[in-house]
C-alpha positions as CSV (number, residue, x, y, z in Angstrom):
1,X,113.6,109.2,90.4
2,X,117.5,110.4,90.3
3,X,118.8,112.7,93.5
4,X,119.3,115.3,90.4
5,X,115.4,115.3,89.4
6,X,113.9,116.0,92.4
7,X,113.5,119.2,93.6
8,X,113.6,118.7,97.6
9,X,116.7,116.7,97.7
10,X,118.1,119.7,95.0
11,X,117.0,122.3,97.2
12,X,119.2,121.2,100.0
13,X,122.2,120.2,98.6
14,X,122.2,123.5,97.3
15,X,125.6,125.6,97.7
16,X,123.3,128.8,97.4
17,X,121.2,127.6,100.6
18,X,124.6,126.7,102.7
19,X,125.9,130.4,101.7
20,X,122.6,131.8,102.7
21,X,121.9,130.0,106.2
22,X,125.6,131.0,106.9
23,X,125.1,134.8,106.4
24,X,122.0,134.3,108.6
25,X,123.3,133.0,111.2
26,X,126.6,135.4,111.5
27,X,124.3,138.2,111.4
28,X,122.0,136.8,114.1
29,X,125.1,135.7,116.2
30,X,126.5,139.2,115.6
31,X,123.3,140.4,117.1
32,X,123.2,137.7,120.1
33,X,126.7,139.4,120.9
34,X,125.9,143.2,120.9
35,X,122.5,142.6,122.9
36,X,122.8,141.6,126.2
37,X,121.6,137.7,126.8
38,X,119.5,136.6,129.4
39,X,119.1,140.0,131.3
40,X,115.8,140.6,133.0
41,X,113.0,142.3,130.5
42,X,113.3,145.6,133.2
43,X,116.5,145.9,132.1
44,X,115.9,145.8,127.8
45,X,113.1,148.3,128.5
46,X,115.2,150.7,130.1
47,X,118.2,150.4,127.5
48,X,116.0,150.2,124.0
49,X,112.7,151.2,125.2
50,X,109.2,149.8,125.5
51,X,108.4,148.8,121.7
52,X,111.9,147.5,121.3
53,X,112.0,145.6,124.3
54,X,108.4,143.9,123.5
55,X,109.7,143.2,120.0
56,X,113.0,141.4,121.4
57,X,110.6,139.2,123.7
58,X,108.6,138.1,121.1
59,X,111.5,137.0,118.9
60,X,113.4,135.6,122.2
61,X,116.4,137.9,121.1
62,X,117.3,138.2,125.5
63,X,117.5,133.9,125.1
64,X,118.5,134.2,121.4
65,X,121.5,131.5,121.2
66,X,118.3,128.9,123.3
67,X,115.3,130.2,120.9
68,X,113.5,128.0,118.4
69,X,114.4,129.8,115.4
70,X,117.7,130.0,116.2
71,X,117.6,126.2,116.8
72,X,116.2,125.9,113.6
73,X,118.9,127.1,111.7
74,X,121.3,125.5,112.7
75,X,119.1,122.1,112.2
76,X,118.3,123.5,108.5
77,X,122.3,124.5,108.4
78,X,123.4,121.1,109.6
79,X,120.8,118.8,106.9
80,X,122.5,121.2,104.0
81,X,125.4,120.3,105.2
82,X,124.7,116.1,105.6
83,X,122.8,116.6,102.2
84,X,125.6,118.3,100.5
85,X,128.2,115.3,101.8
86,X,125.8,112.8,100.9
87,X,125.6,114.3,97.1
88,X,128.9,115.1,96.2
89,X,131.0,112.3,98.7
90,X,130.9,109.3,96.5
91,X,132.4,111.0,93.4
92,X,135.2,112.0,95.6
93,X,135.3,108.2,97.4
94,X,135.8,107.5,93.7
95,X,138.4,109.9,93.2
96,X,140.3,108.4,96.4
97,X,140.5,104.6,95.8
98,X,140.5,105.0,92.0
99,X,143.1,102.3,90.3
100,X,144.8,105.3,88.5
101,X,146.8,102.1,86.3
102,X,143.6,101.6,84.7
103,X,144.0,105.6,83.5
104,X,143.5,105.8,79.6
105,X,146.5,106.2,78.3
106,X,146.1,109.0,75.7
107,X,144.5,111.4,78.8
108,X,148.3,111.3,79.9
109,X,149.5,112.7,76.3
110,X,147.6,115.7,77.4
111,X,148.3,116.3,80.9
112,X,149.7,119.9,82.9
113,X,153.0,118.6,83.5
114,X,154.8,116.3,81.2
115,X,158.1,115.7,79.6
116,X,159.3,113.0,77.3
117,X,162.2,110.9,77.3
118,X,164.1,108.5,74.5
119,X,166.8,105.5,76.2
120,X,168.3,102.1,75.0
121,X,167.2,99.3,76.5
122,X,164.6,96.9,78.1
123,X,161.8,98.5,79.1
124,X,161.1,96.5,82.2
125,X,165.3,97.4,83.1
126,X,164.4,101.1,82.6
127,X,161.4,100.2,84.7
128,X,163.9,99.3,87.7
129,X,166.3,102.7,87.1
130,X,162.8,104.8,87.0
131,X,161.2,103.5,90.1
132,X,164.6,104.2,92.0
133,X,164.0,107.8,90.9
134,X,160.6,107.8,92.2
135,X,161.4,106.2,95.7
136,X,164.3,108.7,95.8
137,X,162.2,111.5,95.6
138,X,159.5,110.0,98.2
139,X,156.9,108.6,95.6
140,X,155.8,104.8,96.3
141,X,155.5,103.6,92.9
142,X,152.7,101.1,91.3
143,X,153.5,99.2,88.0
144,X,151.7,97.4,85.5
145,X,152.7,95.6,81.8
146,X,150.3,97.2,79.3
147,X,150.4,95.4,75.6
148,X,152.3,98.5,74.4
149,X,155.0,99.0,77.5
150,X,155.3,99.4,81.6
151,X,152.9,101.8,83.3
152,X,154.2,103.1,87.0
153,X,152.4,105.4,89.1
154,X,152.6,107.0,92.3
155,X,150.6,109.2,94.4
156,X,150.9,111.4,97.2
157,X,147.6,112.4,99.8
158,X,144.9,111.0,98.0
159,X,142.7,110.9,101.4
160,X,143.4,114.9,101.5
161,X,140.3,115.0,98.7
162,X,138.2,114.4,102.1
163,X,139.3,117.1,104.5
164,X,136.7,119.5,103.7
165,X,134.4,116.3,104.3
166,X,135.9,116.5,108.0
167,X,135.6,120.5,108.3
168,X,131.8,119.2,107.6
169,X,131.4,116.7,110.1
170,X,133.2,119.1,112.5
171,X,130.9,121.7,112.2
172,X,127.9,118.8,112.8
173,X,130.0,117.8,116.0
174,X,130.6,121.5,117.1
175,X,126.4,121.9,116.7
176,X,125.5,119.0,118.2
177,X,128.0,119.9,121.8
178,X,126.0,123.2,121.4
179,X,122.6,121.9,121.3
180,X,123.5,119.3,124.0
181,X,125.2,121.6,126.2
182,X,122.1,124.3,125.8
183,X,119.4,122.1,126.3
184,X,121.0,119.8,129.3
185,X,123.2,122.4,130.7
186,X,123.1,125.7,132.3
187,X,124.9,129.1,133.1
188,X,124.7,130.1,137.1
189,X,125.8,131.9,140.0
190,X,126.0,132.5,143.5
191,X,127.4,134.5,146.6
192,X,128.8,132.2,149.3
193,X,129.8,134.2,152.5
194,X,132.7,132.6,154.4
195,X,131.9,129.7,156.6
196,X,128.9,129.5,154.2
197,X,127.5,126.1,151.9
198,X,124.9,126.2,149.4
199,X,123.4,122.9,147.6
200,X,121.4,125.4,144.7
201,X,122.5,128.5,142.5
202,X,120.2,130.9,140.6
203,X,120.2,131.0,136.8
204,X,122.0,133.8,134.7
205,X,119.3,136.6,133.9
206,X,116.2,134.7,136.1
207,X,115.9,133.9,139.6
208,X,115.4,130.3,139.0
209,X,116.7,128.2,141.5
210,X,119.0,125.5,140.1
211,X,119.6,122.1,142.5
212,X,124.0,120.8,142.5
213,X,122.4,117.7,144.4
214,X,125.6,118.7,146.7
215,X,126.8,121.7,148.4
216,X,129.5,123.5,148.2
217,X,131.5,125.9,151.0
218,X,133.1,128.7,151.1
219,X,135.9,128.2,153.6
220,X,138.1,131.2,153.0
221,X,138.7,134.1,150.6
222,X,141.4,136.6,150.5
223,X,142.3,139.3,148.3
224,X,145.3,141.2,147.2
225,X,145.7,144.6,145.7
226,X,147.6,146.3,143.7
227,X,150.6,149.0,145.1
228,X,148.0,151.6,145.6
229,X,146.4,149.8,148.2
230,X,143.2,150.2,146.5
231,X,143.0,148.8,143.5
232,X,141.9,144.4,143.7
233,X,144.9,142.5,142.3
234,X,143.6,139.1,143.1
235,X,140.9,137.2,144.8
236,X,141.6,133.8,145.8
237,X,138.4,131.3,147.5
238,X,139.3,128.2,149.1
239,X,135.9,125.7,148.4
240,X,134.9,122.2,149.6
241,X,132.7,120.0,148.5
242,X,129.8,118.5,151.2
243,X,128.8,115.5,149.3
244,X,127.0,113.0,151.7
245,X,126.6,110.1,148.8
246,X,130.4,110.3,147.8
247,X,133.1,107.6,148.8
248,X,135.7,110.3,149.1
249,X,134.7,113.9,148.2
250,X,137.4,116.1,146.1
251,X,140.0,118.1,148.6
252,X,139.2,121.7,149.3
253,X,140.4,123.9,146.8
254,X,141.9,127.2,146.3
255,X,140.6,128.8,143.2
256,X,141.1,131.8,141.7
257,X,140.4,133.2,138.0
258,X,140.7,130.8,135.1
259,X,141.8,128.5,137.8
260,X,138.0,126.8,138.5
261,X,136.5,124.2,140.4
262,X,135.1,121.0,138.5
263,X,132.6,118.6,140.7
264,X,130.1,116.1,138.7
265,X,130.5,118.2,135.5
266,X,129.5,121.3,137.4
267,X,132.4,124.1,137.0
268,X,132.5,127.1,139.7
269,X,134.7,130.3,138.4
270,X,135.7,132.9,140.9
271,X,134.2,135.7,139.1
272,X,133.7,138.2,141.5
273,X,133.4,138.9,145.4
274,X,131.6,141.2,148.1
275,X,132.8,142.8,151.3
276,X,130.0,142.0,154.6
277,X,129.7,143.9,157.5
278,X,131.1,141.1,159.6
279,X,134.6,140.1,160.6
280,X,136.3,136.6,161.5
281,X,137.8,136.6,165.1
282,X,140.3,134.4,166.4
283,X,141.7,135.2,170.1
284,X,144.3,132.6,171.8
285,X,145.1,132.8,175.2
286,X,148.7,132.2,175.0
287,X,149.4,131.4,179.0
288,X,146.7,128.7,178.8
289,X,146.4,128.0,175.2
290,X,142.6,128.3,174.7
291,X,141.3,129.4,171.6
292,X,138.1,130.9,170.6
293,X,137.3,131.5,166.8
294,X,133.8,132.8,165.4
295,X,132.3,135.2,163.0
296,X,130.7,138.6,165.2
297,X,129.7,141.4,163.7
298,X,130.2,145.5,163.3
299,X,129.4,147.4,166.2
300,X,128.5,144.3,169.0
301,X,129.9,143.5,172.2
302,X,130.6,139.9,172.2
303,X,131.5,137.6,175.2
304,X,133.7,134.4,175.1
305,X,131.5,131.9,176.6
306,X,132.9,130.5,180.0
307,X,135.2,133.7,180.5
308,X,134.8,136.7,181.4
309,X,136.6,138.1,178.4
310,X,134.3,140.7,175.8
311,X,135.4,141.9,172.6
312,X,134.0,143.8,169.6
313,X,134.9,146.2,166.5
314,X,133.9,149.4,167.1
315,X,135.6,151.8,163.9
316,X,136.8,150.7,160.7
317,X,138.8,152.7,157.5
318,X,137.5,151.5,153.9
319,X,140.3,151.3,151.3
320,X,137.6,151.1,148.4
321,X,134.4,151.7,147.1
322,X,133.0,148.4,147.6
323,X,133.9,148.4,151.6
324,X,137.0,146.8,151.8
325,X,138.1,147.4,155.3
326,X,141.9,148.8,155.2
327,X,142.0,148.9,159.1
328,X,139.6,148.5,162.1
329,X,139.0,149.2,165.9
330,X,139.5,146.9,168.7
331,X,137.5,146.9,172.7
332,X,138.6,144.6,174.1
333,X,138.1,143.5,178.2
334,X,139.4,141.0,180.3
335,X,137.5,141.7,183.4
336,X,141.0,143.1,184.4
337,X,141.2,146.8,184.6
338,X,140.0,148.9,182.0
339,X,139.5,148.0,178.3
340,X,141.9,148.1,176.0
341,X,141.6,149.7,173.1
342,X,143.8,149.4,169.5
343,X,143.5,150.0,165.9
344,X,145.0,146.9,163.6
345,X,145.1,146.6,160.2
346,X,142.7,144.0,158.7
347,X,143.5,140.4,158.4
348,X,146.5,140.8,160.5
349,X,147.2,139.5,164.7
350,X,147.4,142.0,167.1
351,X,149.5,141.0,170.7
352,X,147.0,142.4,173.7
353,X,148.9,142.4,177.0
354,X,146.8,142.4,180.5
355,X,148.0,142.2,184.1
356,X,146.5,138.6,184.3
357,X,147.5,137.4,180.6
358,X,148.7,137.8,177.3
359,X,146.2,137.1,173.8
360,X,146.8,137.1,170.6
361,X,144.0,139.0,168.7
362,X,143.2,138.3,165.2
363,X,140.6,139.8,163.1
364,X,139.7,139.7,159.0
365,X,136.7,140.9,157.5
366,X,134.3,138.4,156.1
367,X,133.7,138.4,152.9
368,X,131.3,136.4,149.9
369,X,132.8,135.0,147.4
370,X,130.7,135.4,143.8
371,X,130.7,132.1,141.9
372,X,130.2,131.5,138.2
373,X,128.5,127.9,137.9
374,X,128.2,126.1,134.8
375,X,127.6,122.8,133.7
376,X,128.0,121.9,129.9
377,X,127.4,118.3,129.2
378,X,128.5,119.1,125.2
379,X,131.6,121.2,125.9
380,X,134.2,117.6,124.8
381,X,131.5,117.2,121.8
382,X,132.1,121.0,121.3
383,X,136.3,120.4,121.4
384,X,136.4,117.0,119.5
385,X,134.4,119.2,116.2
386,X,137.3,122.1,117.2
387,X,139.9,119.6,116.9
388,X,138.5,117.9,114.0
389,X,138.0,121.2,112.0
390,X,141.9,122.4,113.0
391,X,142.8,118.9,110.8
392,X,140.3,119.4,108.0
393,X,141.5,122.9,107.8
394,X,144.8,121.8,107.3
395,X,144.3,118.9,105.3
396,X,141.9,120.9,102.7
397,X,144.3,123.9,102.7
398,X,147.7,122.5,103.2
399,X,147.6,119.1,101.1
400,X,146.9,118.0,97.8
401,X,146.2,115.2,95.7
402,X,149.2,114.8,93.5
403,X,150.1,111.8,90.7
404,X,153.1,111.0,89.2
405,X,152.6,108.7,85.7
406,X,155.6,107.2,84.0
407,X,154.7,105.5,80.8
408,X,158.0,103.4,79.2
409,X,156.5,102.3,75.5
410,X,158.6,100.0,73.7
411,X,159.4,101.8,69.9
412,X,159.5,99.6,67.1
413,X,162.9,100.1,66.8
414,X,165.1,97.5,68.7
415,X,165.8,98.3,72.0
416,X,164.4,101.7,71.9
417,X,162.0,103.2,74.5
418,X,159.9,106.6,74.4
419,X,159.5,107.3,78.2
420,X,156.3,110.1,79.4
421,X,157.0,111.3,82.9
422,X,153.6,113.2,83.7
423,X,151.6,114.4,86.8
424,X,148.4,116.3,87.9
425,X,147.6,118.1,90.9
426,X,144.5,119.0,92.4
427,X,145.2,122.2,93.8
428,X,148.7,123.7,95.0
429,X,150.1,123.9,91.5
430,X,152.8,125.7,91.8
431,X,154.3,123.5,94.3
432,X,153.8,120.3,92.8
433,X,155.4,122.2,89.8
434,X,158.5,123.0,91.7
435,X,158.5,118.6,93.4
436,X,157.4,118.0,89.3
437,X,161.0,119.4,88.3
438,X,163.0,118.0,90.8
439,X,161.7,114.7,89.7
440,X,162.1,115.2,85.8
441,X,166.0,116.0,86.6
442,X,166.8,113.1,87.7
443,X,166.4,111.8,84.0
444,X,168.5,114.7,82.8
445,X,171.4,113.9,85.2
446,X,170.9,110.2,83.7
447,X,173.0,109.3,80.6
448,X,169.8,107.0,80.0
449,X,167.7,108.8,79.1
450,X,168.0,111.4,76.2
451,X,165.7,114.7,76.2
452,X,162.9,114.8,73.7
């Protein structure tokens, strides 16, 4: 049974299907984009109500882009696609490596582009002088003795016939990295209080725990604002990587937006943070050079082990909403005299002097750092189709197939030829009509050769 005849292989090599799957699956993306993904079903019941929100869960719209039907359409989308190369790809293979010296000769009598030329001499001399005009204007030519004259032909981009064959096999490559990277990766995150490691994170829209099978530490975080004083500018977390079955675990890393982390194929984006009720202390006794550094929180009285030195933060001003502190209040005791009191701006060092020594104070509030983590095995399947497409684009839209015949007859007159300069594109006519000219004067500018 021919492909043609039977009714399976017909229906999936069908334009009409590919055009159809297409529109399906724009609409359901466009869908996927205006409906929140992932979200817990609290929240779809409270934004589209209780019908609405049962109706989403049945067709797994929250987990749309990781449902079965959604799945399935791209599988359906992707065998149109192999079904439609498989049809159509060996007439074009034919078109590619096709001897075009073995064209019949009265198809180039009626091609788009022609012009005739009359010229004394041999025709395998004119041969020569007509090939120079060819190579001149960038055409590798072919020849071959027919019983009636000298055939030449050139061609320019044949292979461009098969970039919409790679647009195809991008957008195979593109589904395949997506499938992959949904069904192998995942989307997390997780708050990491300074001083802080965590080995797991908690899946986007669930509280699934998710294992790194290392941990990873939040050693600092700092953020800038804008000149209001109140507005975030930039938040910057310094992470390390604990990893106990690594030769030599990555160097702590400052990372801020769009400037990640990347461990094992797991990526952690700085994607947001939180202020804590807790502040990092650092006090230096500058006659003796001990230091003291810990994490104490609001409102405690806290002793330096060994000493008889207390301290604690008893006020602080916010700057913000969230609870940045702008500036906070010092008690400080030595076990000299009264205690000293002081307001200091945050993250700054403050100079306390007593009758028995002199310290340096320093105190920044602690904050979490909120992690993005994601880990997309497909993403470099998912670039390669990109990449690949960008070409097939351009080959499909920018090139063309072009062909250049020169047919030198010999008349029956002595040393008399009729020369046919033709050519054919297969899309872009109007340019190969403009590189069709250009050639065709170079016989006018030619004594040779006389105008038909």
């Amino acid at each position: 049974m021919k492909k043609t005849d039977n009714m399976v292989w017909r229906f999936f090599a069908s334009v009409r299907l590919a055009l159809f799957t297409l529109l399906v699956l724009a609409t359901t993306s466009i869908i996927g984009t205006l409906i929140p993904q992932k979200n817990p079903p609290e929240f779809y019941i409270e934004a589209f109500g209780q019908r609405a929100a049962q109706f989403f869960q049945m067709l797994d719209v929250p987990n749309m882009y990781n449902s079965w039907w959604f799945i399935g359409l791209l599988l359906l989308f992707s065998i149109n696609l192999i079904v439609c190369t498989i049809d159509r790809l060996p007439n074009v293979w034919q078109m590619v490596v096709l001897n075009n010296l073995e064209t019949d000769l009265e198809r180039l009598e009626k091609m788009p582009h022609r012009q005739v030329y009359h010229a004394s001499g041999d025709a395998t001399a004119l041969a020569q002088i007509v090939t120079g005009f060819l190579v001149k204007k960038g055409w590798r030519a072919q020849s071959e003795n027919k019983s009636t004259g000298t055939l030449l032909f050139s061609q320019k981009h044949a292979w461009s016939r098969l970039g919409v064959y790679a647009v195809h096999l991008s957008i195979l490559f593109i589904f395949v990295g997506a499938i992959v990277g949904s069904l192998l990766g995942f989307k997390a995150g997780v708050m990491i209080p300074e001083g802080s490691a965590t080995s797991t994170a908690y899946e986007t829209g669930s509280e699934k725990t998710i294992p790194l099978g290392f941990s990873v530490q939040c050693d600092d975080f700092n953020v800038s604002y804008y000149a209001d004083g109140r507005t975030p500018k930039e938040f910057r977390s310094t992470l390390k990587i604990i990893d106990s079955s690594a030769k030599e675990p990555p160097p702590p890393k400052n990372i801020i937006v769009n400037d990640p982390l990347t461990y094992k194929g797991i990526t952690f984006y700085q994607s947001s943070y939180e202020p804590m009720q807790g502040f990092n202390v650092v006090i230096v006794n500058k006659d003796t050079k001990a230091r003291h550094a810990l994490q104490i929180p609001f409102g405690q009285k806290i002793p330096w082990p060994g000493t008889e030195i207390a301290f604690g933060v008893i006020n602080q001003e916010t700057r913000s909403r969230m609870g940045d502190i702008n500036r906070l209040k010092v008690w400080f005791y030595d076990g000299q005299g009264e205690p000293i009191l002081f307001w200091m701006d945050n993250n700054t060092t403050q100079t306390i002097s007593s009758p028995t020594a002199t310290y340096e104070f320093q105190a920044s509030q602690v904050y979490a750092t909120g992690l993005q983590v994601a880990k997309d095995p497909g993403v470099w399947t998912v670039y390669a189709g990109c990449t690949l497409m960008l070409i097939g684009l351009y080959v499909a839209f920018f090139l063309s197939h072009r062909r250049i015949w020169v047919y030198i007859v010999r008349e029956e007159s002595a040393n008399h030829c009729r020369i046919l300069v033709c050519g054919v594109s297969n899309k872009n006519k109007l340019a190969f009509e403009k590189e069709f000219t250009a050639l065709v004067e170079c016989f006018t500018q030619d004594s040779t050769f006389t105008n038909a």
